[in-house]
BALOBA-1460 file (C-alpha; in Angstrom, 3 decimals):
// residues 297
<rec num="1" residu="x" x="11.418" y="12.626" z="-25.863"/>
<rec num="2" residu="x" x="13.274" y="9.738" z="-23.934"/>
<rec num="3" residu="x" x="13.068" y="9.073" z="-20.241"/>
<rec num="4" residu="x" x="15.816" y="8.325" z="-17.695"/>
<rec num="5" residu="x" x="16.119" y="4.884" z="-16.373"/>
<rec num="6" residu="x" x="16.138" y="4.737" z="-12.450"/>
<rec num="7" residu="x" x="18.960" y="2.094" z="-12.482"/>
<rec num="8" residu="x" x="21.546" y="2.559" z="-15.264"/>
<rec num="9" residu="x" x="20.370" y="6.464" z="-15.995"/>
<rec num="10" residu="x" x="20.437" y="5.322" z="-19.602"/>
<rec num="11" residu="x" x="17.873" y="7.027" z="-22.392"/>
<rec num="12" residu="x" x="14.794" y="4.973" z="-22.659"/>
<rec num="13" residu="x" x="12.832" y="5.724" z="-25.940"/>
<rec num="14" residu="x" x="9.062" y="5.343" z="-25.050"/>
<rec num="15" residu="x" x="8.036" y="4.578" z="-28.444"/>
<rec num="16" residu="x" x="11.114" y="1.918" z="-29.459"/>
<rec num="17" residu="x" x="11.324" y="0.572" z="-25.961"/>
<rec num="18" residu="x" x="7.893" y="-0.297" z="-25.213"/>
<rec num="19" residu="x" x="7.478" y="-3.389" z="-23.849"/>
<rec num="20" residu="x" x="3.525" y="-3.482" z="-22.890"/>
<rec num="21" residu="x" x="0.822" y="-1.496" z="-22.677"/>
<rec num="22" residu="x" x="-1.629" y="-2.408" z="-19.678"/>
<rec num="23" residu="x" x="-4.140" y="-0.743" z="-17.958"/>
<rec num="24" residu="x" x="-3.629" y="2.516" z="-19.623"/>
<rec num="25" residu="x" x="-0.089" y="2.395" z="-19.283"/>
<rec num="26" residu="x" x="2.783" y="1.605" z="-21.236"/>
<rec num="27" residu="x" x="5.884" y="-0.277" z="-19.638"/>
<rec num="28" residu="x" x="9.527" y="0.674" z="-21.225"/>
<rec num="29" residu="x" x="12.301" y="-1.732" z="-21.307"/>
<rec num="30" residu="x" x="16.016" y="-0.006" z="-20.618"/>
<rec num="31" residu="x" x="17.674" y="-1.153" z="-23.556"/>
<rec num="32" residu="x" x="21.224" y="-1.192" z="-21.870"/>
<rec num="33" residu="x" x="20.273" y="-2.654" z="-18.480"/>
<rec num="34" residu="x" x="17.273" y="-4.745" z="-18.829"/>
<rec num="35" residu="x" x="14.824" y="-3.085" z="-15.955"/>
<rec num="36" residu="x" x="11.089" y="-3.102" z="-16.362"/>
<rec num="37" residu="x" x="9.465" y="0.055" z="-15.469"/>
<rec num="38" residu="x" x="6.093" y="2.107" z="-16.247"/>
<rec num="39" residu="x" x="6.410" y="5.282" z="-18.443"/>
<rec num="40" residu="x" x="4.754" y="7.574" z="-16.204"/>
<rec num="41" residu="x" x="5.305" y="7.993" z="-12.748"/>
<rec num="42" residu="x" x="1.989" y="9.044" z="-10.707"/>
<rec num="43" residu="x" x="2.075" y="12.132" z="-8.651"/>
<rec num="44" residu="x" x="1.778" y="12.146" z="-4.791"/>
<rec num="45" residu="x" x="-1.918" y="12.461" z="-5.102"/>
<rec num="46" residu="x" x="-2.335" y="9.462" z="-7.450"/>
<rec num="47" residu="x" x="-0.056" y="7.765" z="-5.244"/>
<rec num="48" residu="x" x="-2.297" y="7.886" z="-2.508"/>
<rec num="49" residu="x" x="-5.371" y="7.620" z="-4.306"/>
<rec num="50" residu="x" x="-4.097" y="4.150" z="-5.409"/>
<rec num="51" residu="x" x="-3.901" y="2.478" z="-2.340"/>
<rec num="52" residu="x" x="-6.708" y="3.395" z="-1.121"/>
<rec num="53" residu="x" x="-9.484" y="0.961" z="1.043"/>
<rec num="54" residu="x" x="-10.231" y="-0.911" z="-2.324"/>
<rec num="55" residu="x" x="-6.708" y="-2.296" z="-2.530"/>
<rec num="56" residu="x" x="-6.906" y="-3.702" z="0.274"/>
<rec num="57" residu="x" x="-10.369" y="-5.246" z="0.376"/>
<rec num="58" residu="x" x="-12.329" y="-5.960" z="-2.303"/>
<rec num="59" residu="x" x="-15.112" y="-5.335" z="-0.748"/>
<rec num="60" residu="x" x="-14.627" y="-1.773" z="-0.945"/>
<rec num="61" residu="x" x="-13.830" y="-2.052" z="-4.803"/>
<rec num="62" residu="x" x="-13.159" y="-4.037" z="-7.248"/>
<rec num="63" residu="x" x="-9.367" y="-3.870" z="-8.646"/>
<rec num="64" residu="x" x="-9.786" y="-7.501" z="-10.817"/>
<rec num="65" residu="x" x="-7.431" y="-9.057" z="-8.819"/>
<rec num="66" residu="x" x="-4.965" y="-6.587" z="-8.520"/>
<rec num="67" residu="x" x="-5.527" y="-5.593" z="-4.498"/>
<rec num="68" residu="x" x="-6.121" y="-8.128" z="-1.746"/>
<rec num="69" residu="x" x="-9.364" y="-9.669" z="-1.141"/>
<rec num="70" residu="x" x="-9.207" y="-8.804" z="2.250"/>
<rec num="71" residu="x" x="-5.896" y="-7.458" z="3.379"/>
<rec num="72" residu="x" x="-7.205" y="-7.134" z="7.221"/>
<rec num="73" residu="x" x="-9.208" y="-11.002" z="7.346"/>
<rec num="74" residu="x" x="-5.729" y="-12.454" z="6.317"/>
<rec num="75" residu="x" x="-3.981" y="-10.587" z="9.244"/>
<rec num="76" residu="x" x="-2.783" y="-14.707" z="10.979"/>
<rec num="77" residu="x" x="-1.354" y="-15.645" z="7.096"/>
<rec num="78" residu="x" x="0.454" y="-12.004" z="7.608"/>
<rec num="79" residu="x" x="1.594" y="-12.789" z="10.877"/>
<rec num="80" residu="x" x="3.140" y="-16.702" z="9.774"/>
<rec num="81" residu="x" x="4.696" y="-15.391" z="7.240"/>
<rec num="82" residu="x" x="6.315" y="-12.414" z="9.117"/>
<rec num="83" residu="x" x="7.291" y="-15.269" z="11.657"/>
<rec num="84" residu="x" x="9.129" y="-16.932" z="8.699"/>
<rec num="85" residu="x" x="10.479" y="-13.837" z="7.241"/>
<rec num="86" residu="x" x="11.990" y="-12.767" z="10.382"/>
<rec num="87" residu="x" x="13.633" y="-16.102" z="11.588"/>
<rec num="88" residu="x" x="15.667" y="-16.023" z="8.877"/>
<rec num="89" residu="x" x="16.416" y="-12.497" z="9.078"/>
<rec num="90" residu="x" x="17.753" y="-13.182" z="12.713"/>
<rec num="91" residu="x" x="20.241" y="-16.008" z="11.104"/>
<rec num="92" residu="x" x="21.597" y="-13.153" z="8.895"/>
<rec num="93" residu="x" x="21.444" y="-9.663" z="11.304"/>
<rec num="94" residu="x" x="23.885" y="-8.181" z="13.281"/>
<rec num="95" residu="x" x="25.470" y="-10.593" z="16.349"/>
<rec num="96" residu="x" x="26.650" y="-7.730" z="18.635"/>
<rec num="97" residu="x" x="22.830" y="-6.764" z="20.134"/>
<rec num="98" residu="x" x="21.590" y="-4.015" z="17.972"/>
<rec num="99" residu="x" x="17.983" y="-4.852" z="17.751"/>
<rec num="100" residu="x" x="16.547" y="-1.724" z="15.870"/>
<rec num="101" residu="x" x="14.234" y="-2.609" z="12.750"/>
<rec num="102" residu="x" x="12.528" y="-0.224" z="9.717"/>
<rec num="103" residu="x" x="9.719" y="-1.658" z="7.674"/>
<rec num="104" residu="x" x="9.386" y="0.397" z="4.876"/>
<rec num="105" residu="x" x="6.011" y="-0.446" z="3.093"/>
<rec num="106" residu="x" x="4.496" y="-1.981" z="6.510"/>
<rec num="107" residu="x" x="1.263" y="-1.564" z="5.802"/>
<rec num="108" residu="x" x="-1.518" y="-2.478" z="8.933"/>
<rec num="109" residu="x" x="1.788" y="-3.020" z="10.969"/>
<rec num="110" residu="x" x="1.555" y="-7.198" z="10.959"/>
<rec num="111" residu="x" x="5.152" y="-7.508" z="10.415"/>
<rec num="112" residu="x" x="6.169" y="-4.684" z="13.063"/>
<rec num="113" residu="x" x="4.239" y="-6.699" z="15.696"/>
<rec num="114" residu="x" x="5.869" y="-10.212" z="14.831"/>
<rec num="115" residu="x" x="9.010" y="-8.380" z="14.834"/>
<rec num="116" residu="x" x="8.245" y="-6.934" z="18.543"/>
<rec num="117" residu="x" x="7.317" y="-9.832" z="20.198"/>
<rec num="118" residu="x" x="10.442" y="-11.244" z="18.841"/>
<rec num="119" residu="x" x="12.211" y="-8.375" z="20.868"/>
<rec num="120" residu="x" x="13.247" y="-6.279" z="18.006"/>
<rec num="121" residu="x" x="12.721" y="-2.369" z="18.481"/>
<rec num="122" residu="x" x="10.524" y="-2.063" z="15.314"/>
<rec num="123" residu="x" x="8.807" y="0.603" z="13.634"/>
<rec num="124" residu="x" x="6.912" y="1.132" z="10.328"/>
<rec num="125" residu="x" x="6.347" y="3.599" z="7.416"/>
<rec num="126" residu="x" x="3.471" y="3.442" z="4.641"/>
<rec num="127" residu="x" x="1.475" y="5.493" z="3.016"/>
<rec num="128" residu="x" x="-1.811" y="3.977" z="3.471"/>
<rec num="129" residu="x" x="-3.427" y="5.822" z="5.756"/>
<rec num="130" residu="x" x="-5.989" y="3.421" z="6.681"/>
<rec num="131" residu="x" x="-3.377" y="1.083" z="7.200"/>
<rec num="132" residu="x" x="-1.487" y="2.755" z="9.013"/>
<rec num="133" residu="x" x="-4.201" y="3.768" z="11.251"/>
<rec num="134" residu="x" x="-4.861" y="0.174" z="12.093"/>
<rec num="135" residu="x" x="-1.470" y="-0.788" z="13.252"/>
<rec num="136" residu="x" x="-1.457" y="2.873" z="15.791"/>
<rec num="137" residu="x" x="-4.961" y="1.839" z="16.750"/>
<rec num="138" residu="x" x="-5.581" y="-1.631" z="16.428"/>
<rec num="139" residu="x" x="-1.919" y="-3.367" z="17.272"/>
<rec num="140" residu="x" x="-0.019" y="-0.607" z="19.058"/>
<rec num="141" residu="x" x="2.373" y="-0.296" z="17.122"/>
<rec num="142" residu="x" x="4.502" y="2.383" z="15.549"/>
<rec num="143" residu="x" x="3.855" y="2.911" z="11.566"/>
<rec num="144" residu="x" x="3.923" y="6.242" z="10.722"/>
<rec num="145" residu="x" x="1.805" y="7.695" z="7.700"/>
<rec num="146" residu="x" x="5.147" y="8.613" z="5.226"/>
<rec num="147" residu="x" x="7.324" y="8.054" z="2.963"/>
<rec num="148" residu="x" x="11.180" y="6.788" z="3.572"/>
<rec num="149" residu="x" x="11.999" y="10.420" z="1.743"/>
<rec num="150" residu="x" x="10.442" y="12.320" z="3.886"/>
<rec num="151" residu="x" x="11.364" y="10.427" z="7.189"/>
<rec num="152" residu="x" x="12.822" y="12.076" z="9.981"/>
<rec num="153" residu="x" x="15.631" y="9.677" z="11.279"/>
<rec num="154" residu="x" x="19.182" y="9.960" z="12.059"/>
<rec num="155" residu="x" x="21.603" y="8.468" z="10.128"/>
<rec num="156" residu="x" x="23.581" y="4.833" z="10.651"/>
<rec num="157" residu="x" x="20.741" y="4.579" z="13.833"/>
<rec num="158" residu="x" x="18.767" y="1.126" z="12.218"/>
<rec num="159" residu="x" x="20.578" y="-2.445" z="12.211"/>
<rec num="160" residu="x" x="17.670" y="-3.691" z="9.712"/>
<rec num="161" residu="x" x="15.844" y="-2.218" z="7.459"/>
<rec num="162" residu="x" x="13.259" y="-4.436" z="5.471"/>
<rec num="163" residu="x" x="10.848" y="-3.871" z="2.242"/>
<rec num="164" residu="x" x="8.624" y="-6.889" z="1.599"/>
<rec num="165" residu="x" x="6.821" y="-6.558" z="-1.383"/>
<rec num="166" residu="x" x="7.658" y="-2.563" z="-1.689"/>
<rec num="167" residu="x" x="10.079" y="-1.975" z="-3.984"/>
<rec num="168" residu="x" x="7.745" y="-2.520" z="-6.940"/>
<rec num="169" residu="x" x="5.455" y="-0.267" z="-5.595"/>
<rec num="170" residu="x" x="8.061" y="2.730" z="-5.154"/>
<rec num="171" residu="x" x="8.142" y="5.871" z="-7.544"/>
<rec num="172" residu="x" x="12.439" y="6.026" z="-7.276"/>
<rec num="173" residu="x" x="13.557" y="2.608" z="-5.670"/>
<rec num="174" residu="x" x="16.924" y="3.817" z="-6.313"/>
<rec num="175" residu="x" x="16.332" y="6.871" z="-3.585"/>
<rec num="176" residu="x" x="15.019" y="4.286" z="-1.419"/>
<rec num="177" residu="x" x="18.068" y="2.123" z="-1.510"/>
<rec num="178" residu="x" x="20.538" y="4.934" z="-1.309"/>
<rec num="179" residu="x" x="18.136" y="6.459" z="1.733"/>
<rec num="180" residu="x" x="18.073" y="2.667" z="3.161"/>
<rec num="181" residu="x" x="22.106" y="2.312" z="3.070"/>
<rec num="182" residu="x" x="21.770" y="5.811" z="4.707"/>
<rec num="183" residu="x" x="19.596" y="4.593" z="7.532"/>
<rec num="184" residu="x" x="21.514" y="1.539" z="8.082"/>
<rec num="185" residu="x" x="24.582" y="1.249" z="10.663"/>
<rec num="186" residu="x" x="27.822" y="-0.231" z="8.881"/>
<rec num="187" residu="x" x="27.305" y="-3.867" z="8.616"/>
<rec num="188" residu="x" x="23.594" y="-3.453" z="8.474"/>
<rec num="189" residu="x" x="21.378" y="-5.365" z="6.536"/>
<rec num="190" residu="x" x="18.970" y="-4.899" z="3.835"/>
<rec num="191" residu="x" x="16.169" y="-7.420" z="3.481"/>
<rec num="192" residu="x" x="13.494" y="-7.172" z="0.545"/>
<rec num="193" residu="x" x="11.095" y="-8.827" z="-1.257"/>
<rec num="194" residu="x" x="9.943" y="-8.054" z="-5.100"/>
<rec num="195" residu="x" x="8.614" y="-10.108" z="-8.293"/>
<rec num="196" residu="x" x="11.358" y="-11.505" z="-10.492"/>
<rec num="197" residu="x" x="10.133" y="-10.200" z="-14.347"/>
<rec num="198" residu="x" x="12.754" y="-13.184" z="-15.528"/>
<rec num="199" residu="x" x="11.062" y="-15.782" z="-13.964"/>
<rec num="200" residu="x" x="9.917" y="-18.485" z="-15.882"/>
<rec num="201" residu="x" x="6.526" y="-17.858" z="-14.562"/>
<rec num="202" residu="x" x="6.705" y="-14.248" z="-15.754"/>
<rec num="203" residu="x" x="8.084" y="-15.193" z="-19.060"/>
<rec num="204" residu="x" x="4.982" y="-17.803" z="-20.021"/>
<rec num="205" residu="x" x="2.159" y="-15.213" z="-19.012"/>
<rec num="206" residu="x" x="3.522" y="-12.525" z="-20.601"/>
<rec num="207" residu="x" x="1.433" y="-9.628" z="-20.079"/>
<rec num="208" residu="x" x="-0.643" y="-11.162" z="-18.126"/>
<rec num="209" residu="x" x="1.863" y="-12.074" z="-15.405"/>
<rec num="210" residu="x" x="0.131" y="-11.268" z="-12.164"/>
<rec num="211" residu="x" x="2.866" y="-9.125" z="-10.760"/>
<rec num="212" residu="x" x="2.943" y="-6.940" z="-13.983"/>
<rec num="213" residu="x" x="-0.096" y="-4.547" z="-12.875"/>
<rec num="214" residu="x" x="1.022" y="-1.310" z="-13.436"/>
<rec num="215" residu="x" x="-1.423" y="0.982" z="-11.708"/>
<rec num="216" residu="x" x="0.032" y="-0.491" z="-8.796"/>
<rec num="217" residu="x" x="3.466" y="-1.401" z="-9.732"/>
<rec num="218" residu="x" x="6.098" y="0.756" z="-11.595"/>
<rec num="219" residu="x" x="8.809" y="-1.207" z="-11.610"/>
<rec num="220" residu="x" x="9.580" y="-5.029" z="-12.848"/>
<rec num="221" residu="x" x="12.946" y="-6.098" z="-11.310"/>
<rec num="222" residu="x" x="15.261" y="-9.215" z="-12.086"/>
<rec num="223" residu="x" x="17.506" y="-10.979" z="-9.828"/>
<rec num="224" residu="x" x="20.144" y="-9.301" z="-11.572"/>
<rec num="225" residu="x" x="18.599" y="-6.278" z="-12.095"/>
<rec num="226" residu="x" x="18.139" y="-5.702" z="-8.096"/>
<rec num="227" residu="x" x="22.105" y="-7.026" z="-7.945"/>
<rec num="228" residu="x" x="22.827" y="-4.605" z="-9.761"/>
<rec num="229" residu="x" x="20.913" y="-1.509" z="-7.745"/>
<rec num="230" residu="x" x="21.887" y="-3.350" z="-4.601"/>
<rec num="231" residu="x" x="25.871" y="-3.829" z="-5.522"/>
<rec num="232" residu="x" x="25.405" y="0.145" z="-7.124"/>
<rec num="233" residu="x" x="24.542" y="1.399" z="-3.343"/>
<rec num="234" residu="x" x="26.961" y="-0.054" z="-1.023"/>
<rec num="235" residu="x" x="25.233" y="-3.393" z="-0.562"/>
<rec num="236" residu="x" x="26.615" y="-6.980" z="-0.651"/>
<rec num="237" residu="x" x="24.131" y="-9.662" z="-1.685"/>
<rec num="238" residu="x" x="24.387" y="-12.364" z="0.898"/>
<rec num="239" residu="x" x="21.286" y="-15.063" z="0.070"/>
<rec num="240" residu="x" x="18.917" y="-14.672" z="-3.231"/>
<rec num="241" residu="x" x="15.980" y="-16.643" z="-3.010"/>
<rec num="242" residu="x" x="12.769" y="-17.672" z="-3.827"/>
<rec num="243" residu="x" x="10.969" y="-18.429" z="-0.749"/>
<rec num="244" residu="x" x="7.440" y="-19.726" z="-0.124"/>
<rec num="245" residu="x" x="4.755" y="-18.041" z="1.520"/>
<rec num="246" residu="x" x="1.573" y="-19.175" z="2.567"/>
<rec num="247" residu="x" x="-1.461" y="-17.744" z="1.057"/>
<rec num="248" residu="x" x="-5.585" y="-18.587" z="1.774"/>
<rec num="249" residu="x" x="-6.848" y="-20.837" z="-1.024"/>
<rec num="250" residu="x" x="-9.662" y="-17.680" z="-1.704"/>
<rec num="251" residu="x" x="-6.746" y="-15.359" z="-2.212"/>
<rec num="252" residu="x" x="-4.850" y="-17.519" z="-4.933"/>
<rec num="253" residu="x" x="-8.119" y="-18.048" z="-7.156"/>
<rec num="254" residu="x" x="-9.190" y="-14.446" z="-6.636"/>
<rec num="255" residu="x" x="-5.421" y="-13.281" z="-7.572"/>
<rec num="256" residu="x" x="-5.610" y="-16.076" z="-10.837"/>
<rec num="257" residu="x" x="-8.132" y="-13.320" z="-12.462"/>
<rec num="258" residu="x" x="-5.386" y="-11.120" z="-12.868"/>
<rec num="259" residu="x" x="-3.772" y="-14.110" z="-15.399"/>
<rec num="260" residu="x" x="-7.140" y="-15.540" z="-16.911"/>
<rec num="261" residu="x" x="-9.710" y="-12.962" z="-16.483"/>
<rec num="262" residu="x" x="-12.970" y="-15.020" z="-17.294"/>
<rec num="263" residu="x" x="-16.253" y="-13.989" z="-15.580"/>
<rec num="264" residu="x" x="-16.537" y="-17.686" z="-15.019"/>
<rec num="265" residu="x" x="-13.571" y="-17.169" z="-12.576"/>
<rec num="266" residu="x" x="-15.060" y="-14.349" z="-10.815"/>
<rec num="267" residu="x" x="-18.184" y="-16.321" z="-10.282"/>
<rec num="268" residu="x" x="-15.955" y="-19.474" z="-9.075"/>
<rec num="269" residu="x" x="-14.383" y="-17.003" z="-6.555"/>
<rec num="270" residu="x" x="-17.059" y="-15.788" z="-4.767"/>
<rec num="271" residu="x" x="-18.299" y="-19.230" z="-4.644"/>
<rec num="272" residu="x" x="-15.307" y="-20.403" z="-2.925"/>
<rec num="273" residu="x" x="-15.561" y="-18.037" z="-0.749"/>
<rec num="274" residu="x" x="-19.418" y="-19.133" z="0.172"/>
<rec num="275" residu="x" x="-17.800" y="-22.890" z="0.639"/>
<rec num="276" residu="x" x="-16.463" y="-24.921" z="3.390"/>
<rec num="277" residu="x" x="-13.423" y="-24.386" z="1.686"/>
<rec num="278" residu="x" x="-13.131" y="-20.743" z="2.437"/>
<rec num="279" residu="x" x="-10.254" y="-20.309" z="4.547"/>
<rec num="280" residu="x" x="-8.053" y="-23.312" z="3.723"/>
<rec num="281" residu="x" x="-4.195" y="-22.744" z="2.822"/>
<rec num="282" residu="x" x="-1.287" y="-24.054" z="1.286"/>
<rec num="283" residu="x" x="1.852" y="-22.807" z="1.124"/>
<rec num="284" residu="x" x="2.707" y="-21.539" z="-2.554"/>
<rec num="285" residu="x" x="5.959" y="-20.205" z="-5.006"/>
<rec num="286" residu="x" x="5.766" y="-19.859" z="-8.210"/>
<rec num="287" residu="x" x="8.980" y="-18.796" z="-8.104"/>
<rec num="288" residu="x" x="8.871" y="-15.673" z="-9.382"/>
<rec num="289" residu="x" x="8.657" y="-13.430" z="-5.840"/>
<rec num="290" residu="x" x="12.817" y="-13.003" z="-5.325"/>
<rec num="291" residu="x" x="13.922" y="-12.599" z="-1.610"/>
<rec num="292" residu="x" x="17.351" y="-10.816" z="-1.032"/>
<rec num="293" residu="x" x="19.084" y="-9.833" z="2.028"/>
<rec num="294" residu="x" x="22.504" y="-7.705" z="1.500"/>
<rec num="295" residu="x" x="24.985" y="-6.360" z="3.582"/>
<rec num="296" residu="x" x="25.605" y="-2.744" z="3.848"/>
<rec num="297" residu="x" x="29.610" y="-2.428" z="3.186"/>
């Protein structure tokens, strides 16, 4: 029986269109518009399930690499990159004073903050409900535990509306986008963040790309892939990019298990973590995370 893809809604043969298996799961390749995607959606309850404490700490659990080591500890390389992130969205947004700003996927809230000491009217959806929790309680801030779906907002009533690192992670990104535009005042913009599967980083490791992890993410977009579901929506791309970030040193060996996998590499991991070292940074693209703001039309 063939599936639908979420982009082109082309058939997608899950035996001839296999890609990968991984983890259980078998990725499908749309033969007639290239996207990436995982065969079977989770339900709400896996959903939740998956991002759980343990994907954001290891510490809680062990997810080889496929988590954060410690989501929380990293909250001031969260906060300098949301500093970055939002200077130049404020190059791009609206010039006639509309300050009001969705972050879809916003986690513990980090980049809700930046954005409202920045004097943007910011609030935040996730489904983490730990996560959540810690923005309300820990940051004041508003994230609310749900998904864009099920949000109660009014139409055209948002000048920005931003998904860093989400759209991977989202069971129909093509909803999203269409619910985004929705959202979105005319001339509003669109700013997101997702792996690019035609990177030449992507294309050398294969399976064992680091973004292709499909208990946590279900779809694999390209930079023209995302064009396409942007242009397909009412969006005009205005700057594609592939932007640094900057990451702690622990973070970037702990994340390498996800490529190499050796036990010798867990071991070196928790002895960086031990060393003076722990805690240094360096800013890092391999040039395969894609950064696109568009226009809504």
């Amino acid at each position: 029986m063939s599936t639908t893809c979420n982009l082109c809604a082309g058939p997608v043969d899950p035996e001839r269109d296999r890609r990968y298996r991984k983890d259980g799961h078998d990725v499908l390749l749309c033969p007639a518009c290239g996207l990436l995607f995982r065969a079977d959606p989770p339900d709400t309850a896996e959903l939740v399930a998956t991002y759980g404490e343990d994907y954001f700490s290891a510490d809680a659990g062990d997810t080889k690499g496929q988590g954060y080591l410690d989501y929380l500890g990293d909250a001031e390389l969260h906060r300098l990159n949301a500093r970055k992130r939002l200077a130049r969205l404020e190059q791009l947004a609206l010039g006639n004073g509309s300050r009001s700003l969705l972050d879809v996927g916003a986690a513990a809230g980090f980049f809700v903050a930046e954005a409202r000491e920045r004097g943007w009217d910011a609030e935040g959806i996730d489904i983490a409900e730990s996560m959540t929790a810690h923005a309300r309680d820990e940051l004041g801030v508003s994230v609310a535990t749900t998904t864009l779906a099920d949000l109660e907002r009014e139409p055209e009533s948002t000048s920005v509306v931003t998904m860093w690192d989400y759209l991977e992670h989202a069971v129909d990104p093509s909803d999203d986008v269409a619910r985004a535009r929705e959202l979105l005042e005319p001339g509003g913009l669109l700013a997101l963040s997702t792996g690019d599967a035609a990177s030449l980083a992507a294309r050398l490791s294969g399976r064992r790309w680091h973004l292709l992890t499909p208990r946590h993410h279900l779809y694999f977009f390209t930079s023209g892939t995302l064009r396409r579901l942007l242009e397909g929506h009412g969006f005009r791309v205005e700057r594609l990019a592939y932007d640094s970030a900057v990451y702690s040193l622990d973070y970037v060996v702990y994340k390498l298990r996800t490529m190499v996998g050796l036990a010798a590499l867990e071991r070196a991991a928790e002895r960086l973590r031990a060393s003076r070292l722990s805690g240094v940074t360096l800013p890092l693209s391999l040039r395969d995370i894609v950064t696109v703001h568009a226009r809504r039309l």
